[in-house]
Each structure stands twice: as C-alpha cells, then as structure tokens.
N, C-alpha and C positions, 0 to 999 in steps of 0.2 A: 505529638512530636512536631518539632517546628521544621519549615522546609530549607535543606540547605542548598544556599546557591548554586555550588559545584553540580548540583544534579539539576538543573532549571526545576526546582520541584514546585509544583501549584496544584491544590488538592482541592478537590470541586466538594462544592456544597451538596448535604444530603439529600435536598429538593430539586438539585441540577441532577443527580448521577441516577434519582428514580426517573427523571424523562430520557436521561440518554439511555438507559436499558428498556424504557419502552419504545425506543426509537429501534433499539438493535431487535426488540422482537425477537427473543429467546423461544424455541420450542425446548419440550423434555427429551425429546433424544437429543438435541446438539450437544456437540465436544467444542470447547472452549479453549483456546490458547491465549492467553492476556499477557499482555506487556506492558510494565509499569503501571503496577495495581494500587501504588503510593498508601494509602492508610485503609484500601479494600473499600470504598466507598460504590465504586462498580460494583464489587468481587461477591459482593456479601450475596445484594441482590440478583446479581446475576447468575450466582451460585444454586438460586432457590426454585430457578426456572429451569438450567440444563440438568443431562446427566454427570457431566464430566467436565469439571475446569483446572488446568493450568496453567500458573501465573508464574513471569518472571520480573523479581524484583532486583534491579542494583544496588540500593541501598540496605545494607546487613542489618539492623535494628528496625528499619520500615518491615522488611523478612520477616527477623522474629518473632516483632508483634504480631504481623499477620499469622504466620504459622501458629500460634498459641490461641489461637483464636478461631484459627479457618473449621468449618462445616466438613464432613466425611469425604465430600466429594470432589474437596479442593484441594491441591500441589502443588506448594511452594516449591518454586526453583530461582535460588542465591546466584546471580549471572548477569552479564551484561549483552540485551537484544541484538549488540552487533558480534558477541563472540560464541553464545551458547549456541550450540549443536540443537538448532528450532528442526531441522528436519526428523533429529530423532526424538526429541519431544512429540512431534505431530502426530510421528508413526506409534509410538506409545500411546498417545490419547484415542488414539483412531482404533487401539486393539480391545477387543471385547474383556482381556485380561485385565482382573483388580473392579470390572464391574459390580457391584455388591448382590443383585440377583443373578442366580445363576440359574435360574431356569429358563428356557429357549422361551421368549417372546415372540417366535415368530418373524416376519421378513417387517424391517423398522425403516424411515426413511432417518435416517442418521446425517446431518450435514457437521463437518470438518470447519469451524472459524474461529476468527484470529479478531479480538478487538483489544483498542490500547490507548490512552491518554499518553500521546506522545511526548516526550520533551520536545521543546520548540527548537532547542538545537543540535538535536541528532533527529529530527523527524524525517528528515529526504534521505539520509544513509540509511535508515531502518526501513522505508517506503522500497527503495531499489532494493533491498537483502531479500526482503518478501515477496517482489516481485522476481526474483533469480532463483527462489525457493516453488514457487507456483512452476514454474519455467522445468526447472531440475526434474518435482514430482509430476508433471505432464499430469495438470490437473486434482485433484482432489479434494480441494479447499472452497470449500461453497462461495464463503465472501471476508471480507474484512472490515471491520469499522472501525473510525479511526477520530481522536478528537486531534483537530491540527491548529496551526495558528491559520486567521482566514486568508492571511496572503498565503501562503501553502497550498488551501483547498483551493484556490481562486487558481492558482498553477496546472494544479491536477482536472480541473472542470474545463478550464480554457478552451476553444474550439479553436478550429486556423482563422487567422487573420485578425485577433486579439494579442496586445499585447502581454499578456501570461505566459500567452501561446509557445511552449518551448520544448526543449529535450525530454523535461520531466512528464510534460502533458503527455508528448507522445509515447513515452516509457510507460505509464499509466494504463491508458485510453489501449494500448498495443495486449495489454491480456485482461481489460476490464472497461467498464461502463458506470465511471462515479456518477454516483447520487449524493447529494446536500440534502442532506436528515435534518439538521438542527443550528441554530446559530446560538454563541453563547456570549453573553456580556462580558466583558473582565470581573466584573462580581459574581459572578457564578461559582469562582476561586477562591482559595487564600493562602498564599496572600495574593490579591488581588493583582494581574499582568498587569502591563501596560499596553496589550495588545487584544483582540477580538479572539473567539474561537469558532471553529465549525466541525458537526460533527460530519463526516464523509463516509457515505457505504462505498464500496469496491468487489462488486459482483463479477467473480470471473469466467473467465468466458476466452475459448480458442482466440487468437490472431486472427483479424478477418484479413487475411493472406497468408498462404503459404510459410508452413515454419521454417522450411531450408532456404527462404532469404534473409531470416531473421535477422544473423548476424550482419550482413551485408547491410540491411537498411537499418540495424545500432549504427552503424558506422559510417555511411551517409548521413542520418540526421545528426550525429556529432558535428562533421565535420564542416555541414553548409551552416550549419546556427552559431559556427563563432564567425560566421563572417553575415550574420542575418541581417544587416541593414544594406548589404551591396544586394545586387538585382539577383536571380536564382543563377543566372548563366553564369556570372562572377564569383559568386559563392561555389559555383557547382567545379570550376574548372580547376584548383589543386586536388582535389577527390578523385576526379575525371582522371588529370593528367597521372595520378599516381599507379593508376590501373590500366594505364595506356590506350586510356580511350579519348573519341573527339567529344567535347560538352556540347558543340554543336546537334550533330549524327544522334547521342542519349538523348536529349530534350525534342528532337522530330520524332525518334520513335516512341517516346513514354506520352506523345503527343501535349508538351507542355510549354507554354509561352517564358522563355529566359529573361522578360522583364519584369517578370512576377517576382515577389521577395519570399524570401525560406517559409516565414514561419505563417504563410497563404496556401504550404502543400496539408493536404489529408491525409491520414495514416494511407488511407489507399493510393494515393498517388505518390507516396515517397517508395513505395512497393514497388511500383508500378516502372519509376526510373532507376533502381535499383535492379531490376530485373533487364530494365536497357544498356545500363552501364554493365554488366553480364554476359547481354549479346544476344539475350534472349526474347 
C-alpha cells in the first residue's frame, strides 16, 4: 500500500523494525498497546514475543490488511490515538479475559506497554494524552517506546539549561526518565523523510515531588517559559501577581536567584517555588 500524506505515513524497513523490537526487548508476559502499526512491520514481530498486542490503526485499509493477516494474539482497533478510549483498551489488555490458556500459571510478572512509530505531526498531542493517561491510572503502565522525529526526542531528553529545555521536557521527565534506544536514518523508511529518527524509551516512574502540587507547577512552568528569555524574577512576576503573591518574598523562600532564566529551573526546583508561591 503506498503512504498517504494526510496521514504523515513513513513505513520502516524490515531490517529497521527487527532492531527496533530488540531495542523494546519484549518479554512473553507483556501486554502491548501499539499506535500506528502502518503495514505491521513492528506488529508482526513483536507479536511473536508478547502475550497480548493491541494495535490502533487510523488508516481504514492499512486496518484491514493488517486484521486479515494478524496472528491469534493480535487486535485490531480502526481509531484515531488522539480520540480512542486508550484507557479502556489498556484495562482490556491488562485483564486475564480472552487469554488463550486458561490454566493458572501461577504469580507472572506481567508488564502493561505502549510502543508506536509516531506520525511527526501529531507526535507531542499523543506524548501529553499518554502522559494524562499514566497520570489519570496512578501508574500501571511499565514504559512506552516511541519512534519520534530527533528534534522531538532531543525535546523530551533535554536537561535545564539547553535549549530544547521546555514545557514538554518537563511534562516528560515530571512522570518518567527517557532513554535514546536507537537513532534511525531517513532510509530506514519509505518513502524516505526528510528528517532523522530516534527511538525513545519512557520508563515511568512517580513525580519526584509531591502529586498535590502537580497542577500548580503545570501551571507555573506554562506560564514563566512564554516569557523564557526575560530573567526568572520577570518571567515569574504575572504568575506571582496573579495569585497575589510578592515574586520577590517566592524566589527568597524557594531559595532561587531571579536572574537566572526559566528554562535553568530543575523539575525539583519549579516544585520547590511552586510550593513558595502556596505560602508553604
């Protein structure tokens, strides 16, 4: 099938999709959730390792073929990643129900992931839906692996004080710990991008802070990183002001110098003022 534009569709060669499946390192108990399986070039393989895979495809003929084709353990689901109900797909793969043995194995280490060859331009809406899904199920989801464009994964890696360094890093990095698995040429595709690929793991993992400031430091880091190139105190002071607080008084108690710039704070220190702008 050839790839249509409407869908950014780029379908990775058969000798790229067997390294990026040994990169995701399948055990036989995992449950699989895959998002845009395009001609099953992952799907096949990856199929052959887990117990349990379900794939969402948007494109209706990419589907079909694959469903007329898929292995016992595979399920097709006709959807698009940013409107299908993934929470109740998760909880379906995750239930021991439509397992094909039915005799008690015994206590299994079962892990819950989500890998996907992204479209390049819906990859950061479907990165934050899954990160507000992780968020919603208070854990359950082992890890995610993800092929992205490398300015993307270069976003999500970023540490403070680079300029990648942004909203997204910290939306990331705030319920996981990416790992760069694999880098992929533009010929690894076809039809071939015009841009690089990287595969990205996202192992998740609690907030290392407190979940009930969560929302408060979403909503700080929004707000100082559209103003990220003025100094922290200037950035920080509509935020401040709008919460009736001094930006002075926050930046003495979160003990942080206000001529630092935004994207120089650490998930722990935007916690940290977050919790001072609070009073606490």
């Amino acid at each position: 099938m050839r790839a249509r534009k409407r869908f950014a569709q780029h379908f990775l060669e058969p000798v790229w999709a067997r390294k990026v499946v040994e990169a995701i390192a399948p055990a036989p108990t995992d449950r699989v959730l895959e998002i845009g399986p395009g001609r099953g070039a992952i799907t096949y393989t990856l199929a052959a390792g887990v117990a349990r895979l379900v794939a969402v495809e948007l494109d209706r003929d990419l589907a079909a073929d694959l469903a007329a084709r898929r292995p016992s353990n595979v399920t097709l689901v006709l959807g698009d990643a940013l409107r299908v109900d993934l929470d109740r797909l998760l909880a379906e793969l995750a239930s021991p129900a439509g397992d094909e043995d039915d005799a008690d194995p015994g206590p299994v280490a079962t892990r819950l992931r989500i890998v996907g060859n992204l479209p390049y331009n819906v990859a950061s809406p479907i990165l934050i839906r899954l990160l507000s899904l992780e968020r919603w199920r208070s854990g359950g989801i082992a890890d995610a692996t993800f092929m992205l464009q490398e300015e993307v994964a270069d976003r999500l890696l970023a540490t403070p004080g680079h300029g990648e360094y942004g909203p997204l890093s910290i939306a990331v990095q705030t319920w996981s710990q990416p790992i760069r698995l694999l880098a992929l040429p533009p010929g690894a595709f076809r039809p071939v991008p015009k841009v690089r690929s990287t595969l990205v793991r996202l192992p998740f993992r609690p907030p290392p802070f407190a979940t009930d400031d969560l929302v408060a430091v979403e909503g700080l880091v929004r707000s100082v990183f559209t103003l990220r190139r003025k100094t922290l105190a200037n950035a920080l002071r509509p935020f401040a002001s709008g919460l009736g607080r001094d930006t002075a008084t926050a930046l003495r108690t979160a003990d942080l110098d206000g001529q630092r710039r935004p994207e120089t704070l650490s998930l722990e220190e935007f916690a940290r003022l977050s919790r001072a702008l609070a009073g606490r």
